[in-house]
PDB file of N, CA, C, O and CB in Angstrom:
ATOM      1  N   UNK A   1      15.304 -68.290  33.999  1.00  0.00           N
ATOM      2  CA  UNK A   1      13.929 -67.909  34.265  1.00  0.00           C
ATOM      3  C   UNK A   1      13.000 -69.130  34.200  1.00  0.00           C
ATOM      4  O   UNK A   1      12.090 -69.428  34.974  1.00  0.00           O
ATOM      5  CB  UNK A   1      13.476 -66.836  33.268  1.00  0.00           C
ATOM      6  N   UNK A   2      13.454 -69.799  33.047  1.00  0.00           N
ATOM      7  CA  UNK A   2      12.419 -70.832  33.589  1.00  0.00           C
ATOM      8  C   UNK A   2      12.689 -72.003  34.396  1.00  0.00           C
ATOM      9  O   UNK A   2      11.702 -72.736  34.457  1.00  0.00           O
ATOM     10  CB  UNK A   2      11.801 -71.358  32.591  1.00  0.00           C
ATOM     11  N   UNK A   3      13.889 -72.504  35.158  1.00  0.00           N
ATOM     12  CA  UNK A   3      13.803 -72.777  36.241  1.00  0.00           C
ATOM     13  C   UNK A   3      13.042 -72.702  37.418  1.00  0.00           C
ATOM     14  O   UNK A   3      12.433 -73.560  38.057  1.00  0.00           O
ATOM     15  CB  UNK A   3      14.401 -72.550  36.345  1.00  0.00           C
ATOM     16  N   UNK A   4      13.251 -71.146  37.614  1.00  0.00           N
ATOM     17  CA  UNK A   4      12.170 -70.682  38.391  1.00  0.00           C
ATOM     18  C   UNK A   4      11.434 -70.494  38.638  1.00  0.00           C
ATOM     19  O   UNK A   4      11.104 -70.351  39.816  1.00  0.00           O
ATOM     20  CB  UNK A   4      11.972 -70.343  38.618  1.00  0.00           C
ATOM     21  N   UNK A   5      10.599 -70.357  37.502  1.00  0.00           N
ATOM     22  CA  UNK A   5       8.923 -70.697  37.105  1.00  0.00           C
ATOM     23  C   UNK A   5       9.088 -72.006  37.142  1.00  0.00           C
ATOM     24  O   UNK A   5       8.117 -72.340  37.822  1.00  0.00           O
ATOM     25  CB  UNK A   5       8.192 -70.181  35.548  1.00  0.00           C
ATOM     26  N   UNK A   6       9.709 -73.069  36.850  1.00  0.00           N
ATOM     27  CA  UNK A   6       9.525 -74.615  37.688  1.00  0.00           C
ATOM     28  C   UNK A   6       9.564 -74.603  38.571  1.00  0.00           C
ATOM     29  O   UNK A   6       8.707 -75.320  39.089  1.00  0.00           O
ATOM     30  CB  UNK A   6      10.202 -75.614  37.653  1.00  0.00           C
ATOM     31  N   UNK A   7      10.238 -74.063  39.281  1.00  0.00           N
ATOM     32  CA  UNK A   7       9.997 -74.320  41.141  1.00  0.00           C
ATOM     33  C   UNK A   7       9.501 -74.217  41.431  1.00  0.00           C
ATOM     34  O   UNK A   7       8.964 -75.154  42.022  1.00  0.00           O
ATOM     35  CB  UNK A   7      10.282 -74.024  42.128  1.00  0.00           C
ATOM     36  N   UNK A   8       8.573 -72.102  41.465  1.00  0.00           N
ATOM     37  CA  UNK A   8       7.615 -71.959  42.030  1.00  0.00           C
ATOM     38  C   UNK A   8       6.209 -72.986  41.490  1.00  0.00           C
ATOM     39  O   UNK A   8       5.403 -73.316  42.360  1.00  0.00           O
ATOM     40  CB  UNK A   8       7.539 -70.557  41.952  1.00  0.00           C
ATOM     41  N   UNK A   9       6.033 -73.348  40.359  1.00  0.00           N
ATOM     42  CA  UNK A   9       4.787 -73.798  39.647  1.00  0.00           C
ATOM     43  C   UNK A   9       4.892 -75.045  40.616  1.00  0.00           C
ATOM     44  O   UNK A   9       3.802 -75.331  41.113  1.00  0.00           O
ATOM     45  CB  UNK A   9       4.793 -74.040  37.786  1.00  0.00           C
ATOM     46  N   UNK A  10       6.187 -76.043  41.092  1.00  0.00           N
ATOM     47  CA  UNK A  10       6.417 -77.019  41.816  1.00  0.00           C
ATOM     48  C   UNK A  10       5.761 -76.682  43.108  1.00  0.00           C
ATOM     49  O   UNK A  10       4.996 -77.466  43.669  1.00  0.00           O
ATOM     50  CB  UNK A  10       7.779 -77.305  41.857  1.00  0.00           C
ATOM     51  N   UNK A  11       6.131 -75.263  43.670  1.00  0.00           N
ATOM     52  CA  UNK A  11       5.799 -75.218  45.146  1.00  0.00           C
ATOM     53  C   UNK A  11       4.250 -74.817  45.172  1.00  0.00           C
ATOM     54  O   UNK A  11       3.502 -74.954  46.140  1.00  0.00           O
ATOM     55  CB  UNK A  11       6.792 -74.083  46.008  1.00  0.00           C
ATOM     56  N   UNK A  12       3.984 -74.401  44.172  1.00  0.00           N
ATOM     57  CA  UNK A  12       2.251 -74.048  43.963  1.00  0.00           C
ATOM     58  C   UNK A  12       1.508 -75.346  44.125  1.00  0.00           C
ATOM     59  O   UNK A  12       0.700 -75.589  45.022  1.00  0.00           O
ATOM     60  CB  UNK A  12       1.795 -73.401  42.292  1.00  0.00           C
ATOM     61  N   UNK A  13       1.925 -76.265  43.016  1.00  0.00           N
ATOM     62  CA  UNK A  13       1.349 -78.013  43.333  1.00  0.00           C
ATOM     63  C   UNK A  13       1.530 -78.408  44.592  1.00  0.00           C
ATOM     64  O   UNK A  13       0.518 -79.015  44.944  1.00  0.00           O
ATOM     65  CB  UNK A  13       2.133 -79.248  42.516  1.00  0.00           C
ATOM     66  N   UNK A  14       2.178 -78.370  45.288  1.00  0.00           N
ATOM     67  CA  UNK A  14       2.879 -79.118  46.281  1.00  0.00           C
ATOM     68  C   UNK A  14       1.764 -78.142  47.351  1.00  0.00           C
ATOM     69  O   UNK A  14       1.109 -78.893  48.073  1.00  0.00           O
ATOM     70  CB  UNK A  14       4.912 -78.989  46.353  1.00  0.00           C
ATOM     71  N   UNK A  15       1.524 -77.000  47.517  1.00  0.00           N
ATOM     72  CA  UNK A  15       0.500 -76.568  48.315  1.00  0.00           C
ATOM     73  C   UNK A  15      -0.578 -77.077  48.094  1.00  0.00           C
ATOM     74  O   UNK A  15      -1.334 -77.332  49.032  1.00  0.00           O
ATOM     75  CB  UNK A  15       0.320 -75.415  48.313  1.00  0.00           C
ATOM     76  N   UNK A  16      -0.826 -77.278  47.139  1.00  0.00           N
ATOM     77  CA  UNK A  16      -2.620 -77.003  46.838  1.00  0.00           C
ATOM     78  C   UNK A  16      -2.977 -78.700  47.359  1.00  0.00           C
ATOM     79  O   UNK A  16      -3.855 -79.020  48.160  1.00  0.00           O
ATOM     80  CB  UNK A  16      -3.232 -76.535  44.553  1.00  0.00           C
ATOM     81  N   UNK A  17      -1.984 -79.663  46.618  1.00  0.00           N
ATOM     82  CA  UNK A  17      -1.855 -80.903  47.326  1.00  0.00           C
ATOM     83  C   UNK A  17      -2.160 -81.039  48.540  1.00  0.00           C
ATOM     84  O   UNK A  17      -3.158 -81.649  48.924  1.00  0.00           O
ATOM     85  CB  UNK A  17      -0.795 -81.316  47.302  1.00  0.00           C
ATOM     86  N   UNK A  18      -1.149 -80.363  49.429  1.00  0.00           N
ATOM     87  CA  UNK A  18      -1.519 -80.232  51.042  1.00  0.00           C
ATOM     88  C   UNK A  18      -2.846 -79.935  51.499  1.00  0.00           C
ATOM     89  O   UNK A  18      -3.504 -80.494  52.376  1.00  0.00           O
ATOM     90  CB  UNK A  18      -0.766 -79.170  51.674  1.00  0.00           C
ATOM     91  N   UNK A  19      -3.292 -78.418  50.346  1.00  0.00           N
ATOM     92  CA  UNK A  19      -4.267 -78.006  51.209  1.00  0.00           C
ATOM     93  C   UNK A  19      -5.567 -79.246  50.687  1.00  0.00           C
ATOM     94  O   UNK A  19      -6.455 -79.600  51.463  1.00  0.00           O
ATOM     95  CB  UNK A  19      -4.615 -76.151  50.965  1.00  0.00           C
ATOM     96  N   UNK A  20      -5.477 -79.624  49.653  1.00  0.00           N
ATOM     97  CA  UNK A  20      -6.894 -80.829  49.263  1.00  0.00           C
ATOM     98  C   UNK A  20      -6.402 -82.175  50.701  1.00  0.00           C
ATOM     99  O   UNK A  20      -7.118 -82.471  51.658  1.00  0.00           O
ATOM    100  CB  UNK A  20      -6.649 -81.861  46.805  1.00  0.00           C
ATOM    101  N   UNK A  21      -5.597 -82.504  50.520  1.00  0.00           N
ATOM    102  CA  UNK A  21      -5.672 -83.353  51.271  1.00  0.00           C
ATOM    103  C   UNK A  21      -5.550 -83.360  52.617  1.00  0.00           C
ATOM    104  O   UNK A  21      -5.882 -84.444  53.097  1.00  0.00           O
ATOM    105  CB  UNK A  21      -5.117 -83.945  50.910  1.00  0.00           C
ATOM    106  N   UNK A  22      -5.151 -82.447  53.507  1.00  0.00           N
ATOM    107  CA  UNK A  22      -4.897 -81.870  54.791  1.00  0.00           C
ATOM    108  C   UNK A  22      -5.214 -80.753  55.521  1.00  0.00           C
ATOM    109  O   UNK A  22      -5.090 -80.431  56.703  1.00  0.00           O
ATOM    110  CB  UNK A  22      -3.991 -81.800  54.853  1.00  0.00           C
ATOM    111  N   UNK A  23      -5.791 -80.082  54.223  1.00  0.00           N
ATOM    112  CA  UNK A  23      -6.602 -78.981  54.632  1.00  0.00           C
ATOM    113  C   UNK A  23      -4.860 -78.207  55.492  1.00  0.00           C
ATOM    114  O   UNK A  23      -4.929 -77.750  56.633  1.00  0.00           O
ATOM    115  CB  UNK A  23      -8.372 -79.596  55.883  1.00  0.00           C
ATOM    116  N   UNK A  24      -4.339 -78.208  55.192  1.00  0.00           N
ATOM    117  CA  UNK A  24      -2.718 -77.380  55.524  1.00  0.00           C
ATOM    118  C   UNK A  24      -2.067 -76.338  54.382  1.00  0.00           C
ATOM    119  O   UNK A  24      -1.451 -76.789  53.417  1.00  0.00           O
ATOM    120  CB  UNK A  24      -1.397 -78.678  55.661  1.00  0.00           C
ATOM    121  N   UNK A  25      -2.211 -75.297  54.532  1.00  0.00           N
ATOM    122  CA  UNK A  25      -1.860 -74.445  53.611  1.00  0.00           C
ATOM    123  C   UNK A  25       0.186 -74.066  54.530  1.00  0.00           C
ATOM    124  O   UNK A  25       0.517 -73.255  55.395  1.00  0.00           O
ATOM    125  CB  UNK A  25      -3.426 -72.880  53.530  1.00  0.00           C
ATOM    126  N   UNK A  26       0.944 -75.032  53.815  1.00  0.00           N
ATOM    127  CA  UNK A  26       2.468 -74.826  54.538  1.00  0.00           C
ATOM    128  C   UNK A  26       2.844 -72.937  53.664  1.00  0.00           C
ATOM    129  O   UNK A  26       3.478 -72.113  54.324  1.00  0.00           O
ATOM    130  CB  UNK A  26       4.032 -76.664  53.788  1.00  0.00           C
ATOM    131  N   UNK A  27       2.378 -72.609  52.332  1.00  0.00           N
ATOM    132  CA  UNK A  27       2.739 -71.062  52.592  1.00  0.00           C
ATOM    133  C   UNK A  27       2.401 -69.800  53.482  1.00  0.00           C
ATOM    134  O   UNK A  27       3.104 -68.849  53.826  1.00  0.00           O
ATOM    135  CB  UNK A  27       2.514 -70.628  51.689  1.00  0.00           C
ATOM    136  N   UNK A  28       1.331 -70.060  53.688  1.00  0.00           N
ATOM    137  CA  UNK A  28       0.344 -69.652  54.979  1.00  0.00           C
ATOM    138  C   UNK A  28       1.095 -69.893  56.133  1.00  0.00           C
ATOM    139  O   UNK A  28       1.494 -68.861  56.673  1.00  0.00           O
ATOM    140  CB  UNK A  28      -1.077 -70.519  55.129  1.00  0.00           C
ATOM    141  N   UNK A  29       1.459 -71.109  56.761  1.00  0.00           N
ATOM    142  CA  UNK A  29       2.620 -71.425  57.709  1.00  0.00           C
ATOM    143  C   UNK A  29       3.209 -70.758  57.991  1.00  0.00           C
ATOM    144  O   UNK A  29       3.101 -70.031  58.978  1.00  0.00           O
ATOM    145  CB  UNK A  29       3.382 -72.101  57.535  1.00  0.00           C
ATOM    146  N   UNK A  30       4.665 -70.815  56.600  1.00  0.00           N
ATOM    147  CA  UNK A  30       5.760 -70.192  56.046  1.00  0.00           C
ATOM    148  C   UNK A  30       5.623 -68.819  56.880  1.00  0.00           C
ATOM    149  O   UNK A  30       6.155 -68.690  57.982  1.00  0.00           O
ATOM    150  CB  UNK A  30       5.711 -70.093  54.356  1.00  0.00           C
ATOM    151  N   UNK A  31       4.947 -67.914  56.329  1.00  0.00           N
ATOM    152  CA  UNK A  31       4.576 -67.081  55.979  1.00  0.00           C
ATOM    153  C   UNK A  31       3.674 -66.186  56.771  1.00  0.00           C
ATOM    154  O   UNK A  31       3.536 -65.008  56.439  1.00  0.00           O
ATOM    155  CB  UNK A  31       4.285 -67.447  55.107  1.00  0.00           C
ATOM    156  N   UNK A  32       2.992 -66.748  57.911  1.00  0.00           N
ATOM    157  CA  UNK A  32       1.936 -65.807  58.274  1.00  0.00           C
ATOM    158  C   UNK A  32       0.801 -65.676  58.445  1.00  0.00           C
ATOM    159  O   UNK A  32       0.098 -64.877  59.062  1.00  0.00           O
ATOM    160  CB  UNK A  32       1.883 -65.209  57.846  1.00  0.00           C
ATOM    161  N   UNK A  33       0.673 -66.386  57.949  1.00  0.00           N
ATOM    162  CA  UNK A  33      -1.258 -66.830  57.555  1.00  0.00           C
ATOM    163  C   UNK A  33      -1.494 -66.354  55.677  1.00  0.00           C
ATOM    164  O   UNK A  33      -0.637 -65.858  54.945  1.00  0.00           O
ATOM    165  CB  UNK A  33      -2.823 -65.281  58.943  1.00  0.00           C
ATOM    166  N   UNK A  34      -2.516 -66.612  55.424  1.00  0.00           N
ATOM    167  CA  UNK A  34      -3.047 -66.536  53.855  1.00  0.00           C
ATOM    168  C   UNK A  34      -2.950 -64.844  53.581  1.00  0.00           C
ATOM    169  O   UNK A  34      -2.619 -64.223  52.570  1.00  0.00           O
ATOM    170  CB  UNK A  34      -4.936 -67.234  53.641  1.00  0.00           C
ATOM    171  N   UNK A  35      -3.185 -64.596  54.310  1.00  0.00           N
ATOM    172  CA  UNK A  35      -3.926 -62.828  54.526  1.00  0.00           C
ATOM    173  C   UNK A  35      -2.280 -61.745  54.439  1.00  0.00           C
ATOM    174  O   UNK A  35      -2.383 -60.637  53.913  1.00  0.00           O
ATOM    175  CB  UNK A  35      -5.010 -62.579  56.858  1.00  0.00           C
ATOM    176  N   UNK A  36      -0.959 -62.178  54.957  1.00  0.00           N
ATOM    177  CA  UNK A  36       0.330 -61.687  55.625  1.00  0.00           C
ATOM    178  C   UNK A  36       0.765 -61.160  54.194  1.00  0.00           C
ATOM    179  O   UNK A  36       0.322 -61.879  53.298  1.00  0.00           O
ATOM    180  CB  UNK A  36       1.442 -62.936  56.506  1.00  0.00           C
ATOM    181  N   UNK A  37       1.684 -59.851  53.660  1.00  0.00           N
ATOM    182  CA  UNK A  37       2.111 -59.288  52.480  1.00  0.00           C
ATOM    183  C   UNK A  37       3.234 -60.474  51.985  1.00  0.00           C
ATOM    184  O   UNK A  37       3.466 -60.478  50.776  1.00  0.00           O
ATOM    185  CB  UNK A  37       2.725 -57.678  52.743  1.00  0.00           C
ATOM    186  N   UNK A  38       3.855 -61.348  52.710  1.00  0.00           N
ATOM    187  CA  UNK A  38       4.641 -62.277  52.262  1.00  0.00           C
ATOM    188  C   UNK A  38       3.971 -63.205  51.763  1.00  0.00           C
ATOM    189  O   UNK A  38       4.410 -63.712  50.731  1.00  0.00           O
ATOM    190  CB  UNK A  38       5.423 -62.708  53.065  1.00  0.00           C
ATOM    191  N   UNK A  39       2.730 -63.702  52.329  1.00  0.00           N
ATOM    192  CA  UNK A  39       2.100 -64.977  51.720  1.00  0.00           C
ATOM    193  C   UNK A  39       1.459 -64.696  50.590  1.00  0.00           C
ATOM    194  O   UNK A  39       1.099 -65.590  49.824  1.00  0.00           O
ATOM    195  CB  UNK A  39       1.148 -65.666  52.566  1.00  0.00           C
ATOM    196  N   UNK A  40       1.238 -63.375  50.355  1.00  0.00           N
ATOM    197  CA  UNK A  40       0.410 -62.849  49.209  1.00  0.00           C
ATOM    198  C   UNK A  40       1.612 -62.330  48.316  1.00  0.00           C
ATOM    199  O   UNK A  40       1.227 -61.459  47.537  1.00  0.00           O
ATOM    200  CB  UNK A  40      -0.783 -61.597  49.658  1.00  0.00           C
ATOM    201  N   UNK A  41       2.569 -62.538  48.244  1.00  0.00           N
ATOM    202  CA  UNK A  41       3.911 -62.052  47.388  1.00  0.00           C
ATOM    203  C   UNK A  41       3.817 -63.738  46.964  1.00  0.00           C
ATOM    204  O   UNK A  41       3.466 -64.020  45.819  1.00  0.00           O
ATOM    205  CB  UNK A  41       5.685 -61.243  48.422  1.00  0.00           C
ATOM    206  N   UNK A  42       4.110 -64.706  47.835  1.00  0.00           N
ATOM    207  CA  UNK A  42       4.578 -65.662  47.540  1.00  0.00           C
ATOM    208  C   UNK A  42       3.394 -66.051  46.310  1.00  0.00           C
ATOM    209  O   UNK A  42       3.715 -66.153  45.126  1.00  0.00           O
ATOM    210  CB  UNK A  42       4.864 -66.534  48.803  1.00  0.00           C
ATOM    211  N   UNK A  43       2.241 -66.211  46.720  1.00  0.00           N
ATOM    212  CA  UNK A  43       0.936 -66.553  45.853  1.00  0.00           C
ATOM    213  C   UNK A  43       0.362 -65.982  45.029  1.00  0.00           C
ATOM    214  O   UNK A  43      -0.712 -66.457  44.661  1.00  0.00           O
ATOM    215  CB  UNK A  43       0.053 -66.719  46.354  1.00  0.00           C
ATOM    216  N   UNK A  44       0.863 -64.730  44.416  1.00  0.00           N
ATOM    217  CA  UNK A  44       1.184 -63.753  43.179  1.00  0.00           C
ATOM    218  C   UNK A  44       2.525 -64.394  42.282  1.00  0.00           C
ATOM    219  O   UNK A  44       2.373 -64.679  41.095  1.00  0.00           O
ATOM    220  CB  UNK A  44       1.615 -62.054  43.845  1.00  0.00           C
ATOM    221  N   UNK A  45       3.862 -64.590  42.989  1.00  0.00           N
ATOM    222  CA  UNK A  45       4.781 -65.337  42.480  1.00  0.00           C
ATOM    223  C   UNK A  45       4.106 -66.177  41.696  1.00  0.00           C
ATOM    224  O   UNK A  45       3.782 -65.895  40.543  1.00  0.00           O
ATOM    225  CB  UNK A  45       5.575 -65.926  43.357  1.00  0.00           C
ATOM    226  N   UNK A  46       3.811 -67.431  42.355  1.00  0.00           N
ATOM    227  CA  UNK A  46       3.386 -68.869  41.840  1.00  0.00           C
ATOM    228  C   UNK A  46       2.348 -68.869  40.866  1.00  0.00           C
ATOM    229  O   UNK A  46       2.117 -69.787  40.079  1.00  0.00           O
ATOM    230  CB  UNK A  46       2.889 -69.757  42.944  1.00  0.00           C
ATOM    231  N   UNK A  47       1.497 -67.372  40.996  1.00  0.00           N
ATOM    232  CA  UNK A  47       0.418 -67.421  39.931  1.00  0.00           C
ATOM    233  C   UNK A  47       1.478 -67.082  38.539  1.00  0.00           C
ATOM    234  O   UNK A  47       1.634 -67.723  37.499  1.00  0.00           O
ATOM    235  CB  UNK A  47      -1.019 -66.100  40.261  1.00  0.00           C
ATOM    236  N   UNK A  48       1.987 -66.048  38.925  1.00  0.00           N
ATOM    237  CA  UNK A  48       2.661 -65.365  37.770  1.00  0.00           C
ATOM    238  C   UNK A  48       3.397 -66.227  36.934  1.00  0.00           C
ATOM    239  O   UNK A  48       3.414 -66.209  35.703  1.00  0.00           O
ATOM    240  CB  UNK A  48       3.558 -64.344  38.198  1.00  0.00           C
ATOM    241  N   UNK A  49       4.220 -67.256  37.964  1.00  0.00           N
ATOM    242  CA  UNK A  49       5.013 -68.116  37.473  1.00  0.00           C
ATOM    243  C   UNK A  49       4.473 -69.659  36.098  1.00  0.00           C
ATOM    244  O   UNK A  49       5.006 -70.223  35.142  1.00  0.00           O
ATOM    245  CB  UNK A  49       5.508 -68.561  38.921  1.00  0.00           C
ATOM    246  N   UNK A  50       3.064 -69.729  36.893  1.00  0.00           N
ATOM    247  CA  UNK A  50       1.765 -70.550  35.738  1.00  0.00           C
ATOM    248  C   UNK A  50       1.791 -69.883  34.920  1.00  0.00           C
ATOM    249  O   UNK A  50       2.338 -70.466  33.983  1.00  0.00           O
ATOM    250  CB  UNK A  50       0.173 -70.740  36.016  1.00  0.00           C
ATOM    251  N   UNK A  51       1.406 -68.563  34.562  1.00  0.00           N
ATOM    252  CA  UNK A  51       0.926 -67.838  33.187  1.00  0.00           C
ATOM    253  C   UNK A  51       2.090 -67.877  32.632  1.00  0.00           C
ATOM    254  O   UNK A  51       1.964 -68.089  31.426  1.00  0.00           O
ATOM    255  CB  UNK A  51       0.291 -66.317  33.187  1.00  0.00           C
ATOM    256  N   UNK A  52       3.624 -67.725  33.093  1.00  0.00           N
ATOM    257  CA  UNK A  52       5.010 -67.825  32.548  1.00  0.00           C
ATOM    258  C   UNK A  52       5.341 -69.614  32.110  1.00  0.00           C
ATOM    259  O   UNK A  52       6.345 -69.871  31.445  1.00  0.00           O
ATOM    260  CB  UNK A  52       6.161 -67.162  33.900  1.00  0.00           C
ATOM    261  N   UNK A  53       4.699 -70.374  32.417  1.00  0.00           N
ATOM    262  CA  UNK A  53       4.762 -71.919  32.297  1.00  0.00           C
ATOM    263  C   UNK A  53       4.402 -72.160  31.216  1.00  0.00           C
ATOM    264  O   UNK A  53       5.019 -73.006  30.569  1.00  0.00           O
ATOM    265  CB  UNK A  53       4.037 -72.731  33.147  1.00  0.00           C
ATOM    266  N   UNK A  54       3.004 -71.330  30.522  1.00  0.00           N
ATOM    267  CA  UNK A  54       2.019 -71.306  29.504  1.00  0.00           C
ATOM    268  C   UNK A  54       3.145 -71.715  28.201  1.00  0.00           C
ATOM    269  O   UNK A  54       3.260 -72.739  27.527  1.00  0.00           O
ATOM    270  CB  UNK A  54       1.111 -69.654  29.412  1.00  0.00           C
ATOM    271  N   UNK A  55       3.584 -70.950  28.201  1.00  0.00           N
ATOM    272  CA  UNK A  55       5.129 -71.334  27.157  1.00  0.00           C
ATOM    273  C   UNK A  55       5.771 -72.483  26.930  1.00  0.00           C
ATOM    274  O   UNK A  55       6.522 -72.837  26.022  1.00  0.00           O
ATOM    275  CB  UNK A  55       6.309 -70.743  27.577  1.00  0.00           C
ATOM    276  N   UNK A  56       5.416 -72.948  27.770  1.00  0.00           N
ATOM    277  CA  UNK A  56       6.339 -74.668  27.441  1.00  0.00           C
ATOM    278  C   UNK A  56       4.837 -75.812  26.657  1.00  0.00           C
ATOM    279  O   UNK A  56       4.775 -76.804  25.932  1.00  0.00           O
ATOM    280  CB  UNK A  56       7.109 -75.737  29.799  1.00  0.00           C
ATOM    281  N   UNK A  57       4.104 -75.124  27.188  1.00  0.00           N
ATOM    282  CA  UNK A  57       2.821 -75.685  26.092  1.00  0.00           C
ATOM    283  C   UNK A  57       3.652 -75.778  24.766  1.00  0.00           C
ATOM    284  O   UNK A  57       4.043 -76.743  24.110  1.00  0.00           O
ATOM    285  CB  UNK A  57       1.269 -74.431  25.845  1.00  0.00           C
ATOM    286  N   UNK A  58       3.781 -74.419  24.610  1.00  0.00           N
ATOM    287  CA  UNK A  58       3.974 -74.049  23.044  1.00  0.00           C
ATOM    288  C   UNK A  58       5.765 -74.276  22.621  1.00  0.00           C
ATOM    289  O   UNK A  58       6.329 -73.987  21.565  1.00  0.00           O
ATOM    290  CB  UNK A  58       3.414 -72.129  22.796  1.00  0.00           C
ATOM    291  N   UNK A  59       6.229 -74.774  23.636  1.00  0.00           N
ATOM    292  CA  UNK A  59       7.679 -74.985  22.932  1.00  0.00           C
ATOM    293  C   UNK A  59       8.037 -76.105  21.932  1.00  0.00           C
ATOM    294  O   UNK A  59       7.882 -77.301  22.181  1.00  0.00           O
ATOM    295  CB  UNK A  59       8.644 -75.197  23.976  1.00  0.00           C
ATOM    296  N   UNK A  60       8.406 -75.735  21.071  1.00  0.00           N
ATOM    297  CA  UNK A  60       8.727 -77.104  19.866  1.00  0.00           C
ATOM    298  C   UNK A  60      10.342 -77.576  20.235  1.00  0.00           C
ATOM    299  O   UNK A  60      10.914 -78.029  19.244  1.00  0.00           O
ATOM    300  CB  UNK A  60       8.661 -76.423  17.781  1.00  0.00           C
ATOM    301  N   UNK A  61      10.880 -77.558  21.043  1.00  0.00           N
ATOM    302  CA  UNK A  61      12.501 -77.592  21.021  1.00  0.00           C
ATOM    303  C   UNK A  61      12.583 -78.808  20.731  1.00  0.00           C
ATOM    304  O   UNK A  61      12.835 -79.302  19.632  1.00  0.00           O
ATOM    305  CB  UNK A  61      13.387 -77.227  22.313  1.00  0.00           C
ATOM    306  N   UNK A  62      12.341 -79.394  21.860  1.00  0.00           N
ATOM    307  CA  UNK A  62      12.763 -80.818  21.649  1.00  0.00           C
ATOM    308  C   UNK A  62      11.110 -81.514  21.718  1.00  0.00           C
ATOM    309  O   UNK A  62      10.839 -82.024  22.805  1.00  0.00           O
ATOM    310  CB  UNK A  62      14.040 -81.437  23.034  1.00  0.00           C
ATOM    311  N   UNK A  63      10.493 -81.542  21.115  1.00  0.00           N
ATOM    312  CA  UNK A  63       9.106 -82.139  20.572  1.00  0.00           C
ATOM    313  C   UNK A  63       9.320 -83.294  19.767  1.00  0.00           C
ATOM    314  O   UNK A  63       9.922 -83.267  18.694  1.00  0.00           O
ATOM    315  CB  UNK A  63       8.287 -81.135  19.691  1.00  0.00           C
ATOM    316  N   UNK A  64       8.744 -84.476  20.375  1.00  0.00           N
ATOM    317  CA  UNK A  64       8.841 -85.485  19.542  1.00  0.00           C
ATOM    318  C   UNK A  64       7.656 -86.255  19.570  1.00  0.00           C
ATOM    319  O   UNK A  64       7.199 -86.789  20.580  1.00  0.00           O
ATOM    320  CB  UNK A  64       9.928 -86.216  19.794  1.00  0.00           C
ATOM    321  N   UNK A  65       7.075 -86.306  18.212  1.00  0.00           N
ATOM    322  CA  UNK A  65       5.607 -86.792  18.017  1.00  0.00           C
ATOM    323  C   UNK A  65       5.800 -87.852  17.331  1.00  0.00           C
ATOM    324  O   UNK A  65       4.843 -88.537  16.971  1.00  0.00           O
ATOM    325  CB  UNK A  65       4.595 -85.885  17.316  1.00  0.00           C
TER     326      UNK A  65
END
């Protein structure tokens, strides 16, 4: 699981990148436009997947201060 919340949180950066600098939204592409039930699955994913990231804030595993 949290792999996958790395990826998507990866493919979330990797858009927003595009869209600041190119004004190119590639899930929108992907997908359909911004507005399409896939692009809005995908961009619910990637949100969901941040609030699931929140956790590695707080992980002590391997913490070294």
């Amino acid at each position: 699981m949290d792999t996958l919340a790395l990826i998507l949180v990866i493919i979330g950066a990797l858009n927003w990148g595009l869209i600041s600098l190119f004004r190119f939204d590639l899930v929108a592409t992907l997908f359909g436009g911004s507005a399409s039930a896939l692009s809005r699955i995908v961009y619910g994913l990637v949100g969901l997947a941040g609030i699931y990231s929140f956790k590695f804030l707080f992980d002590d595993k391997e913490r070294v201060d």
